[in-house]
Structure formats: structure tokens, C-alpha cells
VOGU-3710 file (C-alpha; in Angstrom, 3 decimals, decimal comma):
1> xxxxxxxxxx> 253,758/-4,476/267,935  252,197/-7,302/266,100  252,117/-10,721/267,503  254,504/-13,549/266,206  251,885/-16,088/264,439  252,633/-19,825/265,047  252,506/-21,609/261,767  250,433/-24,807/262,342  250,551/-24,825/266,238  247,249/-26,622/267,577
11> xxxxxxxxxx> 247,949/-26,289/271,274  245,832/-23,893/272,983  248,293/-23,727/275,979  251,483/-22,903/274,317  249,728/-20,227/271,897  248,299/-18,727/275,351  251,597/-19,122/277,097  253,588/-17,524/274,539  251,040/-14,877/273,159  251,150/-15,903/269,855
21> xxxxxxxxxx> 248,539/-14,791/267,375  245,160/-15,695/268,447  241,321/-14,991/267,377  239,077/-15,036/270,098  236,683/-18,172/269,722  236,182/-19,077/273,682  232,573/-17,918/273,319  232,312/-21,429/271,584  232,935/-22,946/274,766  229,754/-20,892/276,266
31> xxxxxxxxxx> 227,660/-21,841/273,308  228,531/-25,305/273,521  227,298/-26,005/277,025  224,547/-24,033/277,173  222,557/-25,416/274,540  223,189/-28,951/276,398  223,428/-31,123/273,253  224,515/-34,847/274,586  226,273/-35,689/271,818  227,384/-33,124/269,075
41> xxxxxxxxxx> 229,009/-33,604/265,598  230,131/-30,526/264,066  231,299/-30,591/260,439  234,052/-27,905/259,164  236,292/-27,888/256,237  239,788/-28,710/256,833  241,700/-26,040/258,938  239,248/-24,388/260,085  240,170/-24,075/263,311  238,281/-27,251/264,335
51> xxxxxxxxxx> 241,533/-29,063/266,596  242,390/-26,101/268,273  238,993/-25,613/269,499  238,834/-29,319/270,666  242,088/-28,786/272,369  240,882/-25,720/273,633  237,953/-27,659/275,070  240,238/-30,090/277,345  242,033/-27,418/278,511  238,825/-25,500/280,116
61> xxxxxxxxxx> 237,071/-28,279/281,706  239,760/-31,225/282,158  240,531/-31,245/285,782  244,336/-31,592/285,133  243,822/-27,943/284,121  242,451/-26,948/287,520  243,500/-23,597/288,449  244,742/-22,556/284,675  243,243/-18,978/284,808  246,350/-17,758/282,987
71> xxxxxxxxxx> 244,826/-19,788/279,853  241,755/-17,938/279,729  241,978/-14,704/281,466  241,728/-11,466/279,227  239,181/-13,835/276,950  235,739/-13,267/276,083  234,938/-16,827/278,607  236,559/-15,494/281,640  234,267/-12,299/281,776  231,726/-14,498/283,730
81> xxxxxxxxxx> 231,922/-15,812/286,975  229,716/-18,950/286,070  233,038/-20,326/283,794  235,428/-19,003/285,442  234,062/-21,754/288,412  233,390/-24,136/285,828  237,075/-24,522/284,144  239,103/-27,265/285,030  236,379/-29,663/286,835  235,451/-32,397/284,620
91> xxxxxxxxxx> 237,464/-35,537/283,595  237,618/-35,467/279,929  238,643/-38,011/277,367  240,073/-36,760/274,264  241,068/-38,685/270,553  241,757/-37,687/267,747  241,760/-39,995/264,273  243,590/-37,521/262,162  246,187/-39,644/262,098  244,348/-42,761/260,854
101> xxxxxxxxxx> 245,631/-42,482/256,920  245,910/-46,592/256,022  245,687/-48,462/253,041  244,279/-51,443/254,612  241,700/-52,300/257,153  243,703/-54,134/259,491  246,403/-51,352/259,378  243,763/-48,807/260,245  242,088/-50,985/262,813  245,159/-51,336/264,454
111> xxxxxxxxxx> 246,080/-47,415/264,109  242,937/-46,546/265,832  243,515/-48,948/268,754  246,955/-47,499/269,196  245,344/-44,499/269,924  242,516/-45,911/272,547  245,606/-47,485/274,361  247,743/-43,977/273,813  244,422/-42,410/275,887  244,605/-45,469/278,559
121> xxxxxxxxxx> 248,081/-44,481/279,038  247,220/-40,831/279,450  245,206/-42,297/282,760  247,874/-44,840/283,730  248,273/-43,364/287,378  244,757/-44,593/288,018  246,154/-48,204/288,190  247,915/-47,065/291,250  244,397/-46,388/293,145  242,313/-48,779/295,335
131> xxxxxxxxxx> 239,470/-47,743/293,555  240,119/-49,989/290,646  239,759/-53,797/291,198  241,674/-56,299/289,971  239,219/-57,479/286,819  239,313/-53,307/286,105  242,860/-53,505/286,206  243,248/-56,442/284,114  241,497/-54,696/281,689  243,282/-51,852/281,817
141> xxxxxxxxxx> 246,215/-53,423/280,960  244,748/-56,058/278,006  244,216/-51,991/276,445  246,958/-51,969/273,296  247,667/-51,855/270,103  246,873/-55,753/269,055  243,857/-55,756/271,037  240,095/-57,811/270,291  238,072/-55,191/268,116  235,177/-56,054/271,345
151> xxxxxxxxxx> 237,636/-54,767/273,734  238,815/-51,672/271,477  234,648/-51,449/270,772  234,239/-50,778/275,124  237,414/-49,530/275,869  236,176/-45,518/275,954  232,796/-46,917/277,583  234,628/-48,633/280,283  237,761/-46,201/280,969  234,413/-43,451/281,111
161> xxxxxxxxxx> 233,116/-45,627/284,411  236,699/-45,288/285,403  237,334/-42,231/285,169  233,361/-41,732/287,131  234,464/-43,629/289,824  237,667/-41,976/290,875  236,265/-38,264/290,203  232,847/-38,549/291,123  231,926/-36,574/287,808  230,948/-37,796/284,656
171> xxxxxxxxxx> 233,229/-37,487/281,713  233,454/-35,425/278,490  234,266/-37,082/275,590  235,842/-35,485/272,608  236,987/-36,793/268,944  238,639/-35,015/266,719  238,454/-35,906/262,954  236,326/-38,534/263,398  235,769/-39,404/259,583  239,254/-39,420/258,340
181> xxxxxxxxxx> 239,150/-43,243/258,925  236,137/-43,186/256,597  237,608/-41,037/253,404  240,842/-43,534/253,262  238,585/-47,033/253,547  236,396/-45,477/251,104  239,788/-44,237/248,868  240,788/-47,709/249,831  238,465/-50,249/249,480  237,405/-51,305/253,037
191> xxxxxxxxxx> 234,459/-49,143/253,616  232,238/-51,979/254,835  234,874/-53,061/257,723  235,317/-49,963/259,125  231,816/-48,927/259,460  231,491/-52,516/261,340  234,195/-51,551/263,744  233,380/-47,427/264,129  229,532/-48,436/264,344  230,323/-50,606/267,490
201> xxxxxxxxxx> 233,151/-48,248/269,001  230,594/-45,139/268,547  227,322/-46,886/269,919  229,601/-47,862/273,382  231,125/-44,479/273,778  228,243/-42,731/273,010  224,689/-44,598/272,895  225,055/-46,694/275,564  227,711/-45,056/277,870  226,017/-43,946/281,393
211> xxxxxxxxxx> 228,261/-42,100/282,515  228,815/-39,408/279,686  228,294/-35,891/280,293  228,708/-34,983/277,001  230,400/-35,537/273,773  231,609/-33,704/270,628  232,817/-34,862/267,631  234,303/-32,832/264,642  235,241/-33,762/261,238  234,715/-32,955/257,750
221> xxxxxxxxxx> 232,077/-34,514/256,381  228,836/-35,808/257,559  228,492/-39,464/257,332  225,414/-41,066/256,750  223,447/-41,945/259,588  222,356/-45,586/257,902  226,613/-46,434/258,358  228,218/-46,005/261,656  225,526/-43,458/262,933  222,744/-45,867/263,063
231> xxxxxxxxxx> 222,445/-46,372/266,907  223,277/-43,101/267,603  219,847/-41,236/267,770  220,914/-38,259/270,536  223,489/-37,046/268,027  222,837/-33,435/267,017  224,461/-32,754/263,592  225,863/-29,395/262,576  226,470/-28,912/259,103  227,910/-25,787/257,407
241> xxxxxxxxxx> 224,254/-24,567/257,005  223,556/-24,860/260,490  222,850/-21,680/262,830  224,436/-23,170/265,300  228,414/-22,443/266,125  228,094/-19,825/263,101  231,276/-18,089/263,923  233,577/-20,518/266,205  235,219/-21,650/263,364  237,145/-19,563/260,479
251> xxxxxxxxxx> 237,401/-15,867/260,661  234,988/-13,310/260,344  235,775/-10,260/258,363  235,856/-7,813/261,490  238,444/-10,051/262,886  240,412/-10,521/259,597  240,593/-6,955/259,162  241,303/-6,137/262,516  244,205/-8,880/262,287  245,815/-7,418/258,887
261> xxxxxxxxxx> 245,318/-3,717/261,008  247,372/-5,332/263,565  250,226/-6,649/261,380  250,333/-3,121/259,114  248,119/-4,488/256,282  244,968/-2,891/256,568  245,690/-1,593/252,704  245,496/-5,403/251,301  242,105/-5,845/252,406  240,699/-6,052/248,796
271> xxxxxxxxxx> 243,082/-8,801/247,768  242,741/-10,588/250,583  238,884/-11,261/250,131  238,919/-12,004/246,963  241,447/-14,927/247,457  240,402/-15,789/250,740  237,129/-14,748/251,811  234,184/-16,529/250,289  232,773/-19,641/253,212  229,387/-19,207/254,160
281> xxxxxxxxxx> 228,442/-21,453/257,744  224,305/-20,808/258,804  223,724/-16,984/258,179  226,992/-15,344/258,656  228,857/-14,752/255,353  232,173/-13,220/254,435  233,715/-16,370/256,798  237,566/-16,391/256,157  239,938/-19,714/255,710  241,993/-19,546/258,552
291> xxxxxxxxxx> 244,397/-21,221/257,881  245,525/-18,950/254,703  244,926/-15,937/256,403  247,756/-17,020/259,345  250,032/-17,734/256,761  249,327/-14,185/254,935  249,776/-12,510/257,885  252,951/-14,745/258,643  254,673/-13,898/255,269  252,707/-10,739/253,808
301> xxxxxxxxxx> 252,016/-11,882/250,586  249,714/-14,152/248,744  250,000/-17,943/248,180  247,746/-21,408/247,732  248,096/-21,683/251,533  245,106/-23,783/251,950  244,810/-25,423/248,826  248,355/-27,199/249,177  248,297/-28,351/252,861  246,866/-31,856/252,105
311> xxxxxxxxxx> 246,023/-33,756/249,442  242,953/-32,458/246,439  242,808/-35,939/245,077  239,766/-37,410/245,967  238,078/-34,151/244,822  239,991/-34,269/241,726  239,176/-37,838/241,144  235,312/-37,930/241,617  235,009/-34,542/239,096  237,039/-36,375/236,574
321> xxxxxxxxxx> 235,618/-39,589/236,745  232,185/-38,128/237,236  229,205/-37,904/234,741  228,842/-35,465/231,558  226,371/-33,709/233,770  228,981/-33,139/236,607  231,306/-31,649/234,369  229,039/-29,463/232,796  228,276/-28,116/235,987  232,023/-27,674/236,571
331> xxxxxxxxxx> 232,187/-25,334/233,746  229,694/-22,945/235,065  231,714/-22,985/238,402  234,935/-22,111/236,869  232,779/-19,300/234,811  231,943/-17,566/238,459  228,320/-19,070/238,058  225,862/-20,451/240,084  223,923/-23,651/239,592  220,648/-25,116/241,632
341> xxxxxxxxxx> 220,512/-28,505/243,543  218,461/-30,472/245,610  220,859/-33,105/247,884  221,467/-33,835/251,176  224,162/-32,500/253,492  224,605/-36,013/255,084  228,001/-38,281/252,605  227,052/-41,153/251,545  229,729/-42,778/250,722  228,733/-45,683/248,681
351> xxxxxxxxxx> 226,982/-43,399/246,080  229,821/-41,227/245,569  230,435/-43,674/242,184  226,590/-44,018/241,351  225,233/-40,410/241,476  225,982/-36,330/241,145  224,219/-35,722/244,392  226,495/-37,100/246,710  229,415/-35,848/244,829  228,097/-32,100/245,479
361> xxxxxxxxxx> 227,589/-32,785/248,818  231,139/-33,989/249,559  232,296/-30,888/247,975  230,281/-28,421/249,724  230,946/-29,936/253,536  234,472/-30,040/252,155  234,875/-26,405/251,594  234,966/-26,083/248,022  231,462/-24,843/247,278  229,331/-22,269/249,198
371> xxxxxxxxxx> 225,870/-22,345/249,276  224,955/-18,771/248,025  221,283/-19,922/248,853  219,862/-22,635/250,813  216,276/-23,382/251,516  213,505/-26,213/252,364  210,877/-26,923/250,019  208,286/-28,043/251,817  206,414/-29,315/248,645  209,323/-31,870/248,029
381> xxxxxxxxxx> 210,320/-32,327/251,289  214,021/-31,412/250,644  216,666/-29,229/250,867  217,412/-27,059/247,778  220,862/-25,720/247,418  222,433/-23,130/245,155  226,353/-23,589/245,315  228,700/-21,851/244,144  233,021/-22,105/244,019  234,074/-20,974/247,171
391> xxxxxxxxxx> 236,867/-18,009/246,361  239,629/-17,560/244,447  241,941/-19,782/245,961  239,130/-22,757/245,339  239,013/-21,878/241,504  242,841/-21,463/241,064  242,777/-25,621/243,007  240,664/-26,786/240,381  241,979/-25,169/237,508  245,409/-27,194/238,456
401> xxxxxxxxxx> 243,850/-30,404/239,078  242,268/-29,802/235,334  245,547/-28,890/234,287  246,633/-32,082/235,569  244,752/-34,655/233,628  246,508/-34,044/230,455  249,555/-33,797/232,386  251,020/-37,510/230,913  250,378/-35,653/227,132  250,768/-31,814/227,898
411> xxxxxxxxxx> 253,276/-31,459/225,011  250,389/-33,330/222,310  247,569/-31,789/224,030  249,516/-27,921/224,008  250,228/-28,604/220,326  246,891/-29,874/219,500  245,545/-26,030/220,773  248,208/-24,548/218,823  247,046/-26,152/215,985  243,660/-25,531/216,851
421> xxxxxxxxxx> 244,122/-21,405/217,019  246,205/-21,705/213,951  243,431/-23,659/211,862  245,854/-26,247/210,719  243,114/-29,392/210,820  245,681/-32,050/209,529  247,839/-31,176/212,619  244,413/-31,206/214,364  243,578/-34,807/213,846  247,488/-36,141/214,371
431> xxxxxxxxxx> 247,496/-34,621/217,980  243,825/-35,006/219,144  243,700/-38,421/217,944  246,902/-38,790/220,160  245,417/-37,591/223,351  242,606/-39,651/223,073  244,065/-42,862/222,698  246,706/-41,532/225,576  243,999/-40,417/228,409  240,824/-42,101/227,864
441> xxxxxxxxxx> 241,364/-44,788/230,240  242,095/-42,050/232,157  238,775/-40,659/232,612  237,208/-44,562/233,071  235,097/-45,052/236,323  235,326/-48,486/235,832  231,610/-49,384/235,364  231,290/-47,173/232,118  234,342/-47,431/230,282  235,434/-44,348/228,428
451> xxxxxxxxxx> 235,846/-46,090/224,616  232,265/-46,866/225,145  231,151/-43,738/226,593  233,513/-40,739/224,871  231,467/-38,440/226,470  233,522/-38,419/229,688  236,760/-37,913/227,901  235,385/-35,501/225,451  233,628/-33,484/228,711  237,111/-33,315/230,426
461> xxxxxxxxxx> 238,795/-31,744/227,638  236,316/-29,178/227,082  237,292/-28,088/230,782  240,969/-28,534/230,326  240,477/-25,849/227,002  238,916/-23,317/229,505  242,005/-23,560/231,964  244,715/-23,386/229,069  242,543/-20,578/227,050  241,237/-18,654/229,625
471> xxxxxxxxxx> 243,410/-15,555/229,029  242,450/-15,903/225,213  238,883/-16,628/224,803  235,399/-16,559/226,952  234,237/-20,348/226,381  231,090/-21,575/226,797  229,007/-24,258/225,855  225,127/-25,939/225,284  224,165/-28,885/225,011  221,517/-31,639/224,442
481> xxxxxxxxxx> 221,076/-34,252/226,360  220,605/-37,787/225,437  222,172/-37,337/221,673  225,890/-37,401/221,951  226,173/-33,804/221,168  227,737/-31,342/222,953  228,810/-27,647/221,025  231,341/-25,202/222,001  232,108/-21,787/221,631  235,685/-20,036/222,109
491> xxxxxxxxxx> 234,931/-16,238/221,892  237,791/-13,514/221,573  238,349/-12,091/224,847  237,995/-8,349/224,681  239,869/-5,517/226,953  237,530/-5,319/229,042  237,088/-8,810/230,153  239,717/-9,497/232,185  239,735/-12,669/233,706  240,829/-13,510/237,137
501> xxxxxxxxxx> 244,088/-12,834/238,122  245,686/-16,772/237,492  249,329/-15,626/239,205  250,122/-14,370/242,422  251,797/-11,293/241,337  250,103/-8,052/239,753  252,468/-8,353/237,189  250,932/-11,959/235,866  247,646/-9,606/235,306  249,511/-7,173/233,704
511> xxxxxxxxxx> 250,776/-10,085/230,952  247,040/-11,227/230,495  245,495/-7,990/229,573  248,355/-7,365/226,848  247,664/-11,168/225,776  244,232/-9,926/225,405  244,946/-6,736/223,621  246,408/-9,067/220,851  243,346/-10,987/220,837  241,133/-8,376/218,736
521> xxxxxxxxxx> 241,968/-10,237/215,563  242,251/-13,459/216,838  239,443/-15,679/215,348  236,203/-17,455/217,363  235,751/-20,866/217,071  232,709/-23,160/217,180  233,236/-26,953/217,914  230,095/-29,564/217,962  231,190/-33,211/219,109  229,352/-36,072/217,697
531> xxxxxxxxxx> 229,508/-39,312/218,851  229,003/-41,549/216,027  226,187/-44,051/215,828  227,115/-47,229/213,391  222,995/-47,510/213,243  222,714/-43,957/211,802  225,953/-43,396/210,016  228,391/-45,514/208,251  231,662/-43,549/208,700  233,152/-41,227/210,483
541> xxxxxxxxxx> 233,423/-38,907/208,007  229,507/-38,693/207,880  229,336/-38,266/211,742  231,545/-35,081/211,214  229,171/-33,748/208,317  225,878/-34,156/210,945  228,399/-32,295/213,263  228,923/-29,618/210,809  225,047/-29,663/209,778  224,113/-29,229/213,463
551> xxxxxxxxxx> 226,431/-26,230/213,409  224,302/-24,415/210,706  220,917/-25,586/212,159  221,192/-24,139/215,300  222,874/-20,929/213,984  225,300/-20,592/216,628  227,246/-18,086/215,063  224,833/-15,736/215,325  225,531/-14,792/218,947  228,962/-14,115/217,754
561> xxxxxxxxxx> 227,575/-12,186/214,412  225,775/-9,968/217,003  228,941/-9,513/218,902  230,420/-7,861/215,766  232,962/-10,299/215,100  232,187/-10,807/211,035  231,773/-14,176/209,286  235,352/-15,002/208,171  236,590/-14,829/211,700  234,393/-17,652/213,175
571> xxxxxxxxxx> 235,833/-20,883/212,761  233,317/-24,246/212,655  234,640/-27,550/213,589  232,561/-30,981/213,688  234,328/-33,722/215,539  233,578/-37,147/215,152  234,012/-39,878/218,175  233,957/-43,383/218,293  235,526/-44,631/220,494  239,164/-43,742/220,574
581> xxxxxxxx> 238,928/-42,719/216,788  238,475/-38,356/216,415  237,852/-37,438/213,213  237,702/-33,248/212,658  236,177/-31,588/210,096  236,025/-27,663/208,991  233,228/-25,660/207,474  233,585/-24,211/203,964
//
């Protein structure tokens, strides 16, 4: 009989107690202390297993867990007698900053301390020993929410001496989520305050504490050493691309399958890796989300599980905002392609604004890219990367958030692509003229305003035509940079090009590959923007003809000629920017 699963339960003990569903990952414990890292930070997308690990952590070596054998017996860390005496004999300190969502600095500063003095409180019996003195116990107690920052900065430094003292052991320290603070000051605007504060907190707990045994530290993302890791030069960082800790967090596919074998699902396999499977961490591939399997096997059918359990909007947010380039780019992800990079795995966060590399790197860390490929070129001296969307699940995130951008004019922006299939260019230039003046502002960054740079609107669009098209026409797109000009091409989808499956129902792919079969007569389309240049031409109307005249230089419907798809079924359109003025024109 299959085990009940325990939808979002992060408590090793109760998950052991009851014998809920549970994957195996106490070898992670072995690895972890036996490569002897002082201080590790181990970066994992979110649910990925990375609290209950940390929780499972405490449990083994806190020393209020003495004696818990009925946690880990029948586990792969019990089979030798070298843990089995280790569990339960170290004082350990454990935090967690998951909870540390503010909008302001002082909010969050104060959140964090109410945690320190949560983890004082934990230890409040020591107050009741003689081996505290009275300027220890004063301290103790000055511990709380409206505390100094210097006395939140020692706090885990001094309750570590503490904790030494009365044990005789040295402690382990372990956060969880570390860089949550950071995302929401950057979201927020108080970035430079809370690396101030973290930088101080994390160079006493962890620099400059004597007595820590060791430490580990999970998050997200990989902040940038030059911010609040600047002291800290014992820190050993493992990023998805590490070999280290390859498989202690997801699910491999020998234990996905042997979970959907358990719960009478072994037929679903296929569907299951191709919405789920997909994360890559060091060498291992084929590394399952967790946290959408559990819910598959929990309900037996398929669903956004991980997508929707927190928020996509700071991924949404710097694609939309972001350069031409970075949209581009997009568009060969949501085509199932590749593309090549050289960045670095470590966030900075300051640059997310200024540059595509750091953008990419917050995305990959963050679980939506893979890196198919990742090597060192020793010529350069960098990392090169080739990512790649992460699964099914990923795409089917983005194509919403797309979807979303027009949201505030889906009805103009719908009937501007009905108009657009049907050829009817006066209704053309009523609605797109509409949805340019409605979301342009919308796709500002603030230093590069959209009116002035159309580029970014007019890059956004082309992606929100491949979501809303995608069961009607192959699009795809060239460009040249550095002219304003940017083509595309809407091709006829044939039978056998079925895209992905966009519903969660077989029936959803059933509707697409009828809406295809009606597609054979359905006419292709060519589109070159053109921004106009006042210097170069005096009307709009001109920018449209160089739009038009580009069309026939560069022959572009001679792919779809060689396609078979004759001359009176290709469509040409020149559209004319400036600023929040479109003007469209046809061919012939």
C-alpha cells in the first residue's frame, strides 16, 4: 500500500513518525561531514527539498535529539556504526530567513532580529545554569526584537560561546534561505542597508566565531561575494553546476519512477518527464522538481504545481523590462532552443538593471534554465554556459507571464491578431496603435524609456504573438543589430508539427492538431519593424516603404517559397515606429 504524501510538511520528525512519503536523502548528511567544509553555501531552486534537509540536519546531530534512532533507522545513514554514534551530540543553532518578505529596511531588520531572539528563546533554560554570568545573562536577555543592529550583528557569535561552554562541544550553525532578505531589498529598494547589516551578522557568525564547528547555509541564489560575502573567505560555494551534493536535492529518475511504481503509476512515466523532469545539478541529469512530483503523486494528475507556489514576478519583470537582446533570446527558449553564454554563477544584484549577464544567471540558479553544457575556457578565463528552458512546466510559466503583459489590453491586442490573420490593415493600425500607446510605459526600465526606445515594446509583442499563435503558426525571427530593424515570420503550422501540449488534458492536444488541420490554407505572414529616423526619413509613411523595401531585399519569402506555400499566400507587412505612433503598411 502506498504511503500517504504530506503536502508541504518540512519536518523531518513528523514525516518519520508518521511514515509519510519520503525519498531517501540521509546520505547528504554523510557527504556533508566528510568532506569537512567549515562553512558551506549550497544554492537550490525553490522546493527542492533544501528545508527539509536543514531540518533533517538538526535532528541528527542536535543533542536534544539524543537517542532518536527511530528517526533514522531503516535509512541509508544508520547502516554505519560511525553515525549511528555520531547522531544527536552536537549543539546546533538553526534560522531560517524564509520568512523575511518586507517592504522596508527597518521592517526587515526588525523581522530578522525577531528571529535571532526566537533562537535565544529556543536556549532560554540556559539562563537557569551557573555557567552563565551575570554580564552573559544580561545579554541574553537585551536579545529581542527592537534590539541594536551591533547586538543582533554578535548575537549567534556570542549564544555559539554559550552554547560551548555548557556542552563542551562546539556548535553547528545552520541558515536556511539565507538570501530571501536580499531578493525583497533588491525588489524593494534597500539593497545597500541590508548588505550593511547581513555583512556584519555573517562575518560574526561565521568569520570570526571560534567556536563553530561548522556551518551551512542554503538559499537560492548565489550572492556576490563583493556584498555581504566579503569577509567570508572559508565559504565553499555550491552552485547547481557543482559536483558536489549532486543528488541530495530533487529527485532522481530511479527514485521518481520507483515512487509513481509505488503509488500505481508506473504507466505515466512519459508525461511525467516531460512536464517535470528537465534540472541538471553537476553531472547527474534527469533531476526531478520535487515539489511537483509530491503533488502528482498526491492527486494523480498533472498541474503547474511548482510554477504557482510563490510568486514569478521578479522573473517576469527583469525579461520584460530587459534589453532587445534578452528577448530575442527568450524566443529561442520558448522555440525548445539552445543559446551560448559566458556569465558567472555568482547574482549580482546591482547589475540585474545594467546587463543580460546577470539576468541569465538569476534565472539559471533559480531553476528556470538548465545548463545543457557547461565548461571553462581557459583562454578567457570564464565559464561558458549553454542554457536551455528547464521543462515543460518552465515554458508553460513563461508563456503566462507573456500572456500577462497585454493583460490591461487583451481585448485590443486579441482583435489586433484577428485583424492581422484576416488582412484587414485599417483595423490593423486602429488596434496596434491602441496597444502601444496603452503598454509602452509598460515595458519602461526607467533609464531607457520605451517612447524613446520602441524596441523594447516592439520585442515584447513579438513574444506575446508566439504565445497567442503558437497553435497556428511556427514564428521566427532575424534580425540586425544596431538599425532598428527587426523581421518576422509567421509560418502555417503543418500536421505534423504539433506543438507542445499548452493544456493539462489530452483532449486540449486533441483541439490543437484539428486547429492545425485548418491551417493548410491559412496564409504566412512576414512583418519587418522600422523604427523611424527623422534624419533619414520625413514621415512615417516613408519609414514603412524602407520596411517594405527591406522585405524584398532580403528575399525572405523565399524560405517560405521553398516550403511550397505559393506567392499569394505570404503576406508582407512594414511597420513604422516612432515613438508611440505605428504606422502599417502592405505589399502590393
Amino acid at each position: 500500500m502506498a504511503r500517504t504524501v504530506s503536502i508541504g510538511n518540512q519536518d523531518f520528525e513528523s514525516i518519520r513518525r508518521e511514515n509519510y512519503f519520503y525519498v531517501d536523502k540521509t546520505h547528504f548528511i554523510k557527504e556533508w561531514w566528510e568532506r569537512g567544509d567549515s562553512v558551506t553555501l549550497i544554492t537550490r531552486p525553490r522546493r527542492f527539498g533544501k528545508t527539509l534537509n536543514m531540518n533533517m540536519l538538526e535532528k541528527f546531530f542536535s543533542v536534544e535529539y539524543a537517542g532518536r534512532e527511530d528517526l533514522f533507522r531503516g535509512l541509508r545513514i544508520w547502516e554505519e556504526e560511525k553515525y549511528r554514534a555520531l547522531q544527536g551530540t552536537y549543539p546546533v543553532i538553526m534560522l531560517s530567513f524564509a520568512k523575511v518578505k518586507e517592504t522596508t529596511y527597518r521592517n526587515a531588520q526588525k523581522k530578522m532580529c525577531q528571529i535571532i531572539a526566537s533562537v535565544y528563546n529556543h536556549f532560554y533554560y540556559l539562563l537557569d545554569r551557573e555557567k552563565l554570568n551575570d554580564q552573559e545573562k544580561e545579554y541574553f536577555r537585551r536579545v529581542s526584537v527592537d534590539m541594536e543592529e551591533y547586538v543582533a550583528s554578535d548575537a549567534i557569535g556570542v549564544l555559539s560561546e554559550i552554547l560551548f561552554r555548557y556542552y563542551g562541544k562546539k556548535v553547528i550553525v545552520l541558515l536556511d534561505e539565507y538570501d530571501t532578505p536580499m531578493q525583497e531589498a533588491y525588489v524593494n529598494g534597500y539593497w545597500e542597508e541590508i548588505v550593511s547589516f547581513t555583512r556584519s551578522l555573517f562575518n560574526a557568525t561565521f568569520k570570526t566565531n571560534p567556536y563553530l564547528e561548522r556551518a551551512l547555509m542554503t538559499g537560492i541564489t548565489r550572492v556576490s561575494r563583493e556584498s555581504m560575502f566579503s569577509d567570508l573567505n572559508n565559504l565553499e560555494v555550491v552552485t547547481v553546476t557543482s559536483e558536489k551534493y549532486m543528488d541530495s536535492f530533487g529527485f532522481t529518475e530511479e527514485e521518481v519512477f520507483t515512487a509513481l511504481n509505488e503509488f500505481g503509476l508506473s504507466d505515466r512515466r512519459g508525461e511525467v518527464k516531460q512536464w517535470y523532469d528537465g534540472f541538471i545539478f553537476g553531472r547527474i541529469p534527469d533531476i526531478y522538481n520535487p515539489w511537483s512530483i509530491i503533488n502528482y503523486l498526491d492527486k494523480g494528475k498533472l498541474g503547474l504545481y511548482w510554477i504557482n507556489t510563490s510568486s514569478n514576478s521578479l522573473a517576469g519583470k527583469l525579461v520584460r523590462e530587459g534589453s532587445p537582446e534578452l528577448k530575442m533570446t527568450m524566443e529561442k527558449l520558448l522555440r525548445g532552443e539552445t543559446f551560448a553564454i559566458i556569465l558567472d554563477e555568482q547574482i549580482v544584484f546591482s547589475e540585474l538593471e545594467q546587463g543580460d549577464e546577470a539576468v541569465w544567471s538569476l534565472l539559471l540558479a533559480s531553476g528556470y534554465l538548465k545548463a545543457v553544457q557547461h565548461t571553462f575556457n581557459a583562454l578567457l578565463r570564464k565559464e561558458e554556459y549553454e542554457l536551455k528552458l528547464t521543462n515543460l512546466e518552465v515554458q508553460v510559466m513563461f508563456e503566462r507571464l507573456i500572456e500577462g503583459w497585454f493583460g490591461r489590453c487583451s481585448h485590443v491586442s486579441n482583435a489586433f491578431l484577428k485583424a492581422l490573420l484576416m488582412g484587414d490593415l485599417k483595423a490593423m493600425n486602429t488596434y496596434m496603435n491602441k496597444v502601444a500607446l496603452q503598454t509602452f510605459s509598460y515595458f519602461d526600465t526607467g533609464s531607457n524609456p520605451s517612447e524613446q526606445e520602441p524596441e523594447r515594446f516592439y520585442h515584447g509583442f513579438v513574444l506575446g504573438m508566439m504565445v497567442e499563435l503558437a497553435d497556428k503558426y511556427v514564428l521566427t525571427s532575424n534580425r540586425e543589430r544596431g538599425f532598428g530593424r527587426y523581421d518576422v515570420m509567421l509560418e502555417p503550422r503543418q500536421e505534423n508539427e504539433i506543438p507542445h501540449i499548452s493544456g493539462l488534458e489530452a483532449a486540449a492536444n486533441n483541439r490543437e492538431r484539428d486547429a492545425i488541420k485548418n491551417n493548410r490554407e491559412r496564409d504566412a505572414i512576414i512583418i519587418e519593424f522600422k523604427v523611424q529616423y527623422s534624419d533619414m526619413e520625413a514621415e512615417l509613411a516613408d519609414t514603412v516603404k524602407e520596411a517594405l523595401k527591406q522585405i524584398e531585399e532580403k528575399q525572405y519569402e523565399a524560405i517560405l517559397r521553398a516550403r511550397g506555400i505559393p506567392a499569394e499566400r505570404i503576406k508582407k507587412y512594414g511597420f513604422a515606429f516612432c515613438g508611440k505612433k505605428v504606422l502599417i503598411g502592405r505589399a502590393g
